[in-house]
C-alpha positions in Angstrom: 74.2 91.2 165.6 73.7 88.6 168.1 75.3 86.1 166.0 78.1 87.9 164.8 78.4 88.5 168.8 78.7 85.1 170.1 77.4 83.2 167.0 74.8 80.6 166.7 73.5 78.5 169.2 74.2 74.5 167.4 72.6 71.5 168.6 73.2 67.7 166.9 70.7 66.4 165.2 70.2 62.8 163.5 68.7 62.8 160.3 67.0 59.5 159.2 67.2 59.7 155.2 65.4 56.2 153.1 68.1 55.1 150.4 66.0 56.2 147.6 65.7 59.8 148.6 69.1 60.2 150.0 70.6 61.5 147.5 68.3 64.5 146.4 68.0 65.4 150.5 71.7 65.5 150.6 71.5 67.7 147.4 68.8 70.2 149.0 70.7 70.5 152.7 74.1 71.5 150.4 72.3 74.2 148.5 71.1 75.7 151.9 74.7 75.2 153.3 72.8 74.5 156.9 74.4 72.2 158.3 78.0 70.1 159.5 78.1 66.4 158.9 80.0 64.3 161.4 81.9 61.1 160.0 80.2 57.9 161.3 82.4 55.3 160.0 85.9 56.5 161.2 87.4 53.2 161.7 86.6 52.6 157.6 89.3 54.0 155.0 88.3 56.2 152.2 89.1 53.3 149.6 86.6 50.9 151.6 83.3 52.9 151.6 80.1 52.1 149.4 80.0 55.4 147.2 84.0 55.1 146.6 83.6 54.1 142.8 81.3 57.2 142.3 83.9 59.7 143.9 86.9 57.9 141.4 83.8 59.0 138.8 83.6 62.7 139.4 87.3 62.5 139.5 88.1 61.3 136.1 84.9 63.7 134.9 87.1 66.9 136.6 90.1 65.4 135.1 88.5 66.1 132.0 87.0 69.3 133.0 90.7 70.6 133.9 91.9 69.1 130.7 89.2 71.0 128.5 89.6 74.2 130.7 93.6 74.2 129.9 92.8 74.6 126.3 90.5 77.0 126.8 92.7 79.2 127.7 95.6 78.1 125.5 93.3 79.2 122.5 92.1 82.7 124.1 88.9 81.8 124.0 86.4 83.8 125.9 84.3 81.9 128.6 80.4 83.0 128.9 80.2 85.4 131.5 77.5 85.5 134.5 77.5 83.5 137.4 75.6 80.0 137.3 74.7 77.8 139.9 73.0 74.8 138.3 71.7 72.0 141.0 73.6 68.4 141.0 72.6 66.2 138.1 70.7 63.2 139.1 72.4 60.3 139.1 70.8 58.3 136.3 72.2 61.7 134.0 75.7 61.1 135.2 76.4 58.5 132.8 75.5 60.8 129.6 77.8 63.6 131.1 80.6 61.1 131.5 80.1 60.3 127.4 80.1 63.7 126.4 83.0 64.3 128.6 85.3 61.7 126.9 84.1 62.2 123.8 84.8 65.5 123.6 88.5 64.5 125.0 89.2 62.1 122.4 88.2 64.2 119.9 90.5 67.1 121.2 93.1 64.6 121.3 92.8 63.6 118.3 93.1 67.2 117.3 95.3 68.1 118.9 97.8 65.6 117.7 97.5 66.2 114.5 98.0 69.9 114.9 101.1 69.6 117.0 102.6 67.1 114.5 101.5 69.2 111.3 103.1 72.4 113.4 106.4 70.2 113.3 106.2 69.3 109.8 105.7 72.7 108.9 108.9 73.6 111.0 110.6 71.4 109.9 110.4 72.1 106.3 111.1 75.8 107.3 114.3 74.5 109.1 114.8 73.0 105.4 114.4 75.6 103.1 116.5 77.7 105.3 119.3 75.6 105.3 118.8 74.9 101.6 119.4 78.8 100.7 122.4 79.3 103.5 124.4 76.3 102.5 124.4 77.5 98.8 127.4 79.9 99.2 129.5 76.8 101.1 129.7 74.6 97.8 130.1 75.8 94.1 130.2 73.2 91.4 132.1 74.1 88.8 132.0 72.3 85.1 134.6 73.2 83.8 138.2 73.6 85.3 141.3 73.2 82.3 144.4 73.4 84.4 144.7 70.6 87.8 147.8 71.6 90.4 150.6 69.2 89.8 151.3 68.6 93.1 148.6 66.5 95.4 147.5 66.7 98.7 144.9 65.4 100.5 143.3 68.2 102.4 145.7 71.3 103.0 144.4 73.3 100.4 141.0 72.3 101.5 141.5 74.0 105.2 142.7 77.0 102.9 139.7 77.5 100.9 136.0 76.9 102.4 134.5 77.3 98.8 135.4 73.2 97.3 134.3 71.7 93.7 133.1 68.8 94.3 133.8 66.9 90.9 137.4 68.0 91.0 137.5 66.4 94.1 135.8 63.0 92.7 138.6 63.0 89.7 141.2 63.2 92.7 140.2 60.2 93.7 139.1 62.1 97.3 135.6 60.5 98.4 133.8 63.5 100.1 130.9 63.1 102.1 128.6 66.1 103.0 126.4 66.5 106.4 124.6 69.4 107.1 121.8 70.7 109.6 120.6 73.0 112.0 122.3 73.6 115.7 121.5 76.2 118.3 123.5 79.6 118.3 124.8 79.1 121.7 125.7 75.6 120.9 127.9 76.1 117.8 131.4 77.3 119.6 131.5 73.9 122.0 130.4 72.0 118.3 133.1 73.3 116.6 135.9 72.5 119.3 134.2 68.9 119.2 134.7 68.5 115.6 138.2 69.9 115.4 138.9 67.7 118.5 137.7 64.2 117.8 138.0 64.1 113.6 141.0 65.5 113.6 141.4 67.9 110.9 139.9 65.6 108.7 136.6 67.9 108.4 135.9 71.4 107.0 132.7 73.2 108.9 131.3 75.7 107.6 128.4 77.7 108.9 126.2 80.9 109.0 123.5 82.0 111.3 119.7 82.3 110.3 118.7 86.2 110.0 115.0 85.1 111.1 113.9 83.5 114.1 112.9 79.8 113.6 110.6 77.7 116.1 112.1 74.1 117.8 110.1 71.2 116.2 110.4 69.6 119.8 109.3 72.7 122.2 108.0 75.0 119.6 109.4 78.2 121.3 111.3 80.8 119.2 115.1 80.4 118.8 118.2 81.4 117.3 119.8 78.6 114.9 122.8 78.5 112.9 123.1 76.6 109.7 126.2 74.2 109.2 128.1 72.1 106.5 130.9 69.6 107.6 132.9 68.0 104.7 134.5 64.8 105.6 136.5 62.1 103.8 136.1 58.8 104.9 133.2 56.8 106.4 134.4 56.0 110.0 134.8 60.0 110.0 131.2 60.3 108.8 130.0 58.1 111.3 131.6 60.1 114.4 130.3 63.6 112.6 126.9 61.7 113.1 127.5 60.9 116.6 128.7 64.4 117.7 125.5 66.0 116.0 123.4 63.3 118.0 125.0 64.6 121.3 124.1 68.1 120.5 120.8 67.3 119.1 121.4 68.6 115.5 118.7 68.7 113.2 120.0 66.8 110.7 119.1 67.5 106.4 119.7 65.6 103.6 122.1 67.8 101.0 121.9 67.6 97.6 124.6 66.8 95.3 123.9 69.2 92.3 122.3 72.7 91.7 119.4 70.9 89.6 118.8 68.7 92.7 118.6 71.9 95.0 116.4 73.8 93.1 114.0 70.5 92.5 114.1 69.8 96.6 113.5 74.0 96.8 110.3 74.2 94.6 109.1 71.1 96.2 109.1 72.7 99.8 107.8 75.4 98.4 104.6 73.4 97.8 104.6 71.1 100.6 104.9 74.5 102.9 101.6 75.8 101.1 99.5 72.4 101.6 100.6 72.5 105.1 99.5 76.2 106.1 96.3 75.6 104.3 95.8 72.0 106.4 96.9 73.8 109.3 94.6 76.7 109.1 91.4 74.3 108.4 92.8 72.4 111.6 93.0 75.3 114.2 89.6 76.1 112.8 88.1 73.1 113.7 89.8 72.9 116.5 88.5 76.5 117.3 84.5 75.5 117.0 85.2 72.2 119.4 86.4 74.4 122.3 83.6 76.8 121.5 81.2 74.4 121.4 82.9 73.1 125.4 82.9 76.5 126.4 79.4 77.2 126.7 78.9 74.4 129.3 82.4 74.2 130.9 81.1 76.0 133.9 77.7 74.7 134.3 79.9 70.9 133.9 82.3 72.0 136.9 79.8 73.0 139.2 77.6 70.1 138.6 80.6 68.1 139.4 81.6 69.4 142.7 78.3 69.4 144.2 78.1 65.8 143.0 81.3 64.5 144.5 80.5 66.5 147.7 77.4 64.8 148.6 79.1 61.0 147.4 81.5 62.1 150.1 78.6 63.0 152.5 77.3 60.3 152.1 80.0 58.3 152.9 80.1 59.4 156.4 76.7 58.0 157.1 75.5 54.6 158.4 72.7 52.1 157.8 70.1 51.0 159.9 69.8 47.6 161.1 67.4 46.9 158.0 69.5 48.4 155.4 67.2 50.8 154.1 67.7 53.6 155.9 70.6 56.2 156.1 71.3 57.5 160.0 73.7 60.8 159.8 74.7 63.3 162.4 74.8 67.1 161.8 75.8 70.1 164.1 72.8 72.4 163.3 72.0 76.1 164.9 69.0 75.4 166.7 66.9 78.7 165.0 67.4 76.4 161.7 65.6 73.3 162.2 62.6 74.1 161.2 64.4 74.8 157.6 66.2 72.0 158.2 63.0 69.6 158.0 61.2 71.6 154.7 64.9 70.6 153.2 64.3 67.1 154.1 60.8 67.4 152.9 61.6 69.0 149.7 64.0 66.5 148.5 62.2 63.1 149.5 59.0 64.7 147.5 61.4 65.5 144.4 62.9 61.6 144.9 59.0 60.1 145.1 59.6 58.6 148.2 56.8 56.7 149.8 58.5 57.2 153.5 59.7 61.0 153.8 62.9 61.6 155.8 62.9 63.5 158.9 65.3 65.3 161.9 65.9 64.3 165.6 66.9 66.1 167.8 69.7 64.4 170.2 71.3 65.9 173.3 75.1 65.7 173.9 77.9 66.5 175.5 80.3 67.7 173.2 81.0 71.1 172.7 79.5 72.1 169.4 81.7 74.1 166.7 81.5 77.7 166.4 79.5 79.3 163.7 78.8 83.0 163.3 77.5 84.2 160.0 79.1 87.2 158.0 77.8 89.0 155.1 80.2 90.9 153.1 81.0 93.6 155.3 81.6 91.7 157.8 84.0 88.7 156.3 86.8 90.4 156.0 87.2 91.3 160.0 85.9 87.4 160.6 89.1 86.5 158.7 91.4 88.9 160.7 90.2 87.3 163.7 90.1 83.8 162.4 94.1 84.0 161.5 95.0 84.1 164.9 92.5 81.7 166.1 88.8 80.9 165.9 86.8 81.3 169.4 85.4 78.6 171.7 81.4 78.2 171.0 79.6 81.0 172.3 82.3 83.0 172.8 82.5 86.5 172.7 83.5 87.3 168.9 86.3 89.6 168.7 85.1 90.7 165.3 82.6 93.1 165.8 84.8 95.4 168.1 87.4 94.7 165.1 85.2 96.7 162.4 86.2 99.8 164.2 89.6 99.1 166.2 91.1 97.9 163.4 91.1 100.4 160.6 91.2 102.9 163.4 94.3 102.0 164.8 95.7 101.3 161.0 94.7 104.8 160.6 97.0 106.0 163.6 100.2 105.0 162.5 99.5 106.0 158.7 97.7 109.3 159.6 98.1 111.0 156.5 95.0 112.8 154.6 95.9 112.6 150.7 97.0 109.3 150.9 93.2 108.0 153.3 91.7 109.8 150.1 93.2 107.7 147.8 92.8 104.4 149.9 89.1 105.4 150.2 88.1 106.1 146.6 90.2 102.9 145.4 87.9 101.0 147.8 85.0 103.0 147.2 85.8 101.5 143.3 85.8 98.1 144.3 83.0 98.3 146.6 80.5 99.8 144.1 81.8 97.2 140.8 81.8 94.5 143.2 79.3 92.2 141.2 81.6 92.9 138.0 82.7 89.0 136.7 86.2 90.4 135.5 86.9 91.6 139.5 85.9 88.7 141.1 87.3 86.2 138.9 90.5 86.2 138.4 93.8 83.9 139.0 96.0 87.3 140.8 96.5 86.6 144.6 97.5 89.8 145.5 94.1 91.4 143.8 91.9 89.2 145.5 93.5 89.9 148.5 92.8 93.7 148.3 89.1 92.9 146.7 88.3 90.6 149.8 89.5 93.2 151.6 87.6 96.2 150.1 85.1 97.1 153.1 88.1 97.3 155.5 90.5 99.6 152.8 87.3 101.9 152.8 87.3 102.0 156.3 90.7 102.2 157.0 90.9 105.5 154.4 88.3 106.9 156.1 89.8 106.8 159.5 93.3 108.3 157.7 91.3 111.5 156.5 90.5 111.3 160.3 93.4 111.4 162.0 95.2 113.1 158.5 93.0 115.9 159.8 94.2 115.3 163.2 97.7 115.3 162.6 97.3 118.3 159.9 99.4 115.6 157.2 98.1 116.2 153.6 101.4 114.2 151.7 103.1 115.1 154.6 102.1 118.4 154.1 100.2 120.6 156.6 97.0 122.5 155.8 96.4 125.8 156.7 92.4 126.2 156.5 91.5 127.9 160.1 95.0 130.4 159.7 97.7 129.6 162.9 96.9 130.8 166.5 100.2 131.5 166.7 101.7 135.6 166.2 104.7 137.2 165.6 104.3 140.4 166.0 103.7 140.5 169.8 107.3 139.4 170.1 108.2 142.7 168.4 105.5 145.2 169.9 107.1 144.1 173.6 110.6 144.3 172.1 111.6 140.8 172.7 112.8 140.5 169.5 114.9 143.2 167.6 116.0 143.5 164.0 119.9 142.5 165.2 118.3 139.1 166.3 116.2 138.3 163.1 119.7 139.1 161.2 121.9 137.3 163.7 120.0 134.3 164.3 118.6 131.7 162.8 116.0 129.9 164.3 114.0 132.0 167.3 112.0 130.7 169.7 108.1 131.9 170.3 107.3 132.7 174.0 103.9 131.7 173.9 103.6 133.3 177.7 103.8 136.8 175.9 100.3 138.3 175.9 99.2 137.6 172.0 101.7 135.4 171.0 99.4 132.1 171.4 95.9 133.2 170.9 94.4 129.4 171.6 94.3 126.2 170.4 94.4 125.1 166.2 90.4 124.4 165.8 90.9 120.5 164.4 94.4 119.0 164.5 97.9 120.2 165.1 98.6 123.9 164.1 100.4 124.1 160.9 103.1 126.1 162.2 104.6 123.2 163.6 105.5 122.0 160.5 108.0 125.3 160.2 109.3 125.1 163.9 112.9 123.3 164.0 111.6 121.0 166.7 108.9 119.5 164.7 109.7 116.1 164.5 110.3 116.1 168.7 107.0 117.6 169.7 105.4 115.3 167.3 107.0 112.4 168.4 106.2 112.9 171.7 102.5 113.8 170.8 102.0 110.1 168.5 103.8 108.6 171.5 101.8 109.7 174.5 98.6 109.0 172.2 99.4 105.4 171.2 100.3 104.4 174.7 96.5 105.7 176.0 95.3 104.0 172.9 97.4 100.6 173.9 96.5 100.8 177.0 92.5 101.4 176.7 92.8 98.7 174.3 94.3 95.7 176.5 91.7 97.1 179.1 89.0 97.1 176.7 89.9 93.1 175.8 90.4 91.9 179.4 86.8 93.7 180.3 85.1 92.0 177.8 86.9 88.6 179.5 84.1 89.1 181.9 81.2 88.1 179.4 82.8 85.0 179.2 83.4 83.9 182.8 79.7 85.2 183.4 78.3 83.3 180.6 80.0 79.8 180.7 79.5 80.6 184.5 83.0 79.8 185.4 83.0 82.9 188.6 86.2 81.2 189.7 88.1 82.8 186.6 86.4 86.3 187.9 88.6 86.5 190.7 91.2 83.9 189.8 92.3 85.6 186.1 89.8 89.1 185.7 90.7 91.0 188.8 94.6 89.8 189.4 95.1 90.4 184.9 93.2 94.2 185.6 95.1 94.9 188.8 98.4 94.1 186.9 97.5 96.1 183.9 96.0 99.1 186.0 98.8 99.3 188.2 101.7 99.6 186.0 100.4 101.1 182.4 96.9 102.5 183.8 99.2 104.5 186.1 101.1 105.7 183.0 98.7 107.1 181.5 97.3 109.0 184.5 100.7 110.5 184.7 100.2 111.8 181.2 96.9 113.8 181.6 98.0 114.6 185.0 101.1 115.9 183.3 99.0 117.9 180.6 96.5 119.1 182.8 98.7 120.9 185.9 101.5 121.9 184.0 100.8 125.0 182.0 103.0 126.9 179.9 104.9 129.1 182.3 106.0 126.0 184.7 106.5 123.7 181.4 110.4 123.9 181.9 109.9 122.8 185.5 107.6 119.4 184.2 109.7 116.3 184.9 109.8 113.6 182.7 107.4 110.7 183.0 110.0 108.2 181.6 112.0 109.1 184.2 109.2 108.5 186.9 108.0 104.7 185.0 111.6 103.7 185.7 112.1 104.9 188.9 108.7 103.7 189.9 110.2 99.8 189.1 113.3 101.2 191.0 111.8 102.6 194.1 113.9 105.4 193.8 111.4 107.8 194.0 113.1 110.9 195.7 115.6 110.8 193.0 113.6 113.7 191.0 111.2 116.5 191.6 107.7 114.7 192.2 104.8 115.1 190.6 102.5 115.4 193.1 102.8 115.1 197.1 102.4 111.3 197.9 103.6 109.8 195.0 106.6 108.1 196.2 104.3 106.0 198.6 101.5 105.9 195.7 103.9 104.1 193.4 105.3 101.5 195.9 101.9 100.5 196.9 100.8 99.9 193.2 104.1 97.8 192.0 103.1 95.9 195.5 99.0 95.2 193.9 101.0 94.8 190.7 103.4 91.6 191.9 101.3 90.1 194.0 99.1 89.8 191.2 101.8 87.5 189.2 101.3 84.4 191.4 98.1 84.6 191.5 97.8 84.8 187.7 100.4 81.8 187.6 99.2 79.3 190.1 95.4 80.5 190.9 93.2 78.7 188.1 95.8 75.6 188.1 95.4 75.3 192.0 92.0 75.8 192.5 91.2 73.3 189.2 93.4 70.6 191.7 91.6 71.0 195.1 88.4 70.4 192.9 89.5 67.1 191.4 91.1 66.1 194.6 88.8 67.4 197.3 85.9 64.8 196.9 86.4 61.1 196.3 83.1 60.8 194.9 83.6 63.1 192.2 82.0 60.6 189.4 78.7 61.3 191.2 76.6 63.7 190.0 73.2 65.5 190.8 72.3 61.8 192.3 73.1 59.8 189.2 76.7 58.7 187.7 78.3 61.1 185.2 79.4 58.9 182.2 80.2 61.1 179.0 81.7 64.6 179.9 84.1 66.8 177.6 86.9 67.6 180.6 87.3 66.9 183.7 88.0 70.6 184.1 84.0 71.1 183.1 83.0 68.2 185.8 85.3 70.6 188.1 83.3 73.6 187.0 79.6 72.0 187.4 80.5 70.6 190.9 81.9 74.0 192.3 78.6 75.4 190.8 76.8 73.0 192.3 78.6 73.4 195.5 77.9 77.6 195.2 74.1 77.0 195.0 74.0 74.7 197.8 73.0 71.6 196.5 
């Protein structure tokens, strides 16, 4: 509790580590997670430091790692579950890791390669056949024709009929050339304006779209394609046909001349297709058992890795002795750790053999340490809240443990709703108890491990909805009757108030809850549910959440600048006490405090038969500001002269807030030419000169 109060008390501390046990002491003070290295070699780049060829190592080995962990997952292959937190391989074993690694990738590779090329093969023989059993319609070759038309032309009656015998043609004299291939369906209108465009009527296409869909031999993915003929004459027309199906990357087939040549090309694709499903499947297989065989260690590999390249890169920031045989580095340390601290350092120079053990000095400073509080996970969640808008000085007061509670409360507020805190709570209640489940905590969604991170502070906050749901009598915006209404009807009838002409003639009718019965007390938790039937439901409600979120708001800020005083006490700083505390409470007391006694005073002296005689306490905030205060009925005798004195407290409270601290800092700086000196000997290393401010005015306050 103390830590997550203020958090740890740190100190620096120099550890002197031999070379030959560095490396395993490094290893044991990352496993504890103890300790903050600080960078002694600043003025050296990353690229110039003695462990850099070991980091470029553990890269290329992750490089691999990612590489291996891609296909994992390509091939839906299940990694071993249960978590596994294997120590840093020593470094004489990194070299056999690095084998296995690159082995393994090469032979993936290899793999690989040939899968992806045997998966275009196989498409492109199915591209083949396809266009094989389309194009067959396009040309018929017929034997036999008696009768030839008397009268030549070139190509008219060619544009006439798509169906062309192509001997008849060769006896004409006509020398026909065939291309034909595969093209994307939303490719073939632009393709066929091309054609008409540039060859001039000198071509016939002809083509028909694929029923099935077929796979891209360059991307693989699943497309629509359309099977095409163009009969040309001439060879500079062939040649721009070939150009125009280049520039809308056509996939281009050889077409045979004859049926017999068809269905000899047909029966051999036929057989090539088979070969290549069976190669195929014996290649995914393979390929199958090699990314089993990774799986089992792909983990254990990526930790092992990390921790490695983390303590090359600790160890970079340290420095050799004079002797080069020792390793000098500087750690931030909380001070209740140092006894672990050395048993690390003992640990890992007895695992190393070392003949000199390493050992932990102690070192005083200057420097303000960093801030370290410790969270479980409960409390992590809240530390992150906090942390987003800023982490504290050291030994600060930590805003987070007054967060656990005024945070889900005032969530809980504004939502207010009981069915829908039951469903928050049970959802987090879910999480909270399968939170050791693998399949929650690991997974690639943001937005889920935002909510699972989260989990403590959903059950809290659903909690606190059932509590004000209750409150506010909200059930899915619904109220609940449990305890029956305090309110009655029927005393409106026994005194005659109301009569059966009004219930017929009216609408809406108004309770008098200063009839004797009417109002038998207050609802036992919460708002009475008759509200939720009165036509000014929303109003009084309104009102209600209002007044209660400014006494909230305004305990709140009260609450904050209160704790303030913690601070100023503990860092000893009493100028901020009545330089920043009093003039920030006097502002906020003044002004808002006031507000709020104007509401309870409001609630508390105005009963229900002098209600229509309440003024407004808007009305009064503003002419408060305004001075205007015999403008409307008062509250109470003297408040006209009340108010003036407390915006008075309330303004001259802005300058001092403003120009206070800064002024005082100045006449401490400037007051005493001798300010260098201190306690009798000169001051060399100090943080601020605000802080050599702050110890002389403390010296100065005891005296000395």
């Amino acid at each position: 509790m103390c830590s997550l109060l203020r958090g740890e008390e740190m100190c620096l501390a120099q550890l002197f580590l031999q070379s030959g046990s560095a490396y395993d002491c490094i290893n044991e003070l990352g496993e504890l997670g103890l300790v903050e290295f600080r960078d002694l070699n600043p003025s050296v780049s990353a690229f110039q430091r003695k462990h850099v060829n070991e980091i470029k190592r553990c890269e290329e080995m992750e490089r691999i790692l990612g590489y291996l962990l891609r296909e994992i997952k390509k091939t839906d292959i299940s990694l071993p579950e249960g978590d596994v937190n294997p120590v840093a391989p020593l470094p004489k074993h990194v070299m056999s890791i690095m084998e296995q690694l690159q082995r393994l990738e090469v032979e993936l590779g290899e793999v690989t390669r040939n899968k992806e090329k045997l998966q275009k093969n196989l498409l492109e023989l199915t591209e083949y056949t396809h266009m094989l059993h389309v194009t067959r319609n396009f040309v018929q070759k017929t034997t036999e024709r008696e009768h030839l038309q008397a009268q030549y032309e070139e190509f008219p009656f060619l544009e006439k009929d798509a169906q062309m015998d192509y001997s008849s043609m060769q006896r004409l004299g006509a020398k026909l050339g065939f291309i034909s291939g595969l093209i994307q369906r939303t490719k073939i209108e632009a393709f066929e304006r091309m054609m008409w465009r540039v060859c001039k009527g000198y071509t016939i296409l002809s083509y028909a779209e694929v029923e099935e869909y077929l796979g891209d031999p360059d991307t693989g993915e699943p497309i629509k394609s359309v099977v095409f003929l163009i009969s040309y004459w001439g060879d500079q027309i062939g040649q721009k046909v070939k150009k125009i199906c280049d520039c809308y990357h056509c996939h281009l087939y050889p077409y045979p001349s004859s049926n017999e040549e068809r269905n000899d090309v047909v029966e051999g694709l036929r057989t090539r297709i088979q070969d290549l499903h069976t190669v195929l499947h014996r290649t995914e297989d393979y390929l199958r058992q090699v990314l089993i065989k990774a799986s089992e260690s792909i983990y254990t590999w990526v930790i092992q890795i990390k921790k490695m390249k983390a303590i090359y890169y600790v160890l970079n920031q340290c420095s050799f002795d004079v002797t080069n045989k020792c390793l000098i580095a500087e750690v931030w340390c909380p001070v209740n750790d140092i006894p672990t601290l050395r048993r690390a350092l003992e640990k890992g120079s007895r695992k190393s053999g070392a003949t000199v053990p390493s050992f932990v000095n102690r070192i005083p400073t200057n420097e303000t340490p960093p801030t370290l509080i410790r969270t479980n996970k409960f409390t992590s969640g809240f530390q992150n809240i906090v942390d987003a808008y800023g982490v504290g000085s050291y030994r600060e007061v930590n805003p987070a443990l007054f967060t656990i509670i005024t945070f889900p409360f005032l969530f809980a507020v504004m939502f207010g709703d009981l069915g829908h805190g039951v469903l928050m709570a049970l959802f987090a209640a879910w999480m909270v108890l399968f939170e050791n489940s693998r399949k929650l905590k690991n997974t690639r969604n943001e937005i889920w491990n935002t909510f699972f991170e989260g989990r403590y502070i959903i059950l809290l906050m659903g909690l606190f909805s059932i509590y004000t749901g209750l409150i506010y009598n909200d059930c899915f915006s619904k109220s609940l009757n449990i305890f029956g209404s305090a309110w009655s009807v029927r005393p409106m009838f026994e005194e005659k108030i109301w009569k059966d002409d009004d219930i017929k003639g009216n609408r809406f009718l108004s309770l008098d809850p200063n009839v004797s019965g009417v109002f038998k007390g207050p609802y036992p938790l919460g708002i009475d549910p008759i509200w939720n039937l009165a036509s000014n439901r929303l109003s009084f409600l309104n009102s209600y959440k209002m007044k209660m979120s400014v006494i909230l708001g305004v305990l709140h800020m009260s609450f904050g600048v209160i704790m303030s005083t913690y601070n100023h006490l503990h860092f000893r700083k009493k100028h901020n006490l009545y330089l920043v505390f009093i003039p920030e409470l006097l502002f906020l007391l003044c002004l808002f405090g006031y507000l709020v006694f104007m509401i309870f005073y409001k609630w508390l002296v105005f009963s229900v038969k002098d209600s229509r005689q309440a003024p407004s306490i808007l009305i009064h905030f503003i002419n408060m500001f305004l001075m205007q205060g015999d403008a409307v009925q008062p509250l109470y005798p003297g408040q006209t002269g009340l108010q003036i004195f407390l915006v008075i407290i309330a303004l001259l409270s802005v300058p001092v807030l403003l120009l206070g601290k800064p002024v005082y800092l100045y006449w401490l700086k400037n007051g005493n030419h001798r300010i260098g000196m201190y306690r009798g000997y000169e001051r060399v290393r100090h943080s601020s000169d605000e802080e050599l401010c702050l110890m002389r005015a403390h010296d100065m306050e005891e005296g000395k």
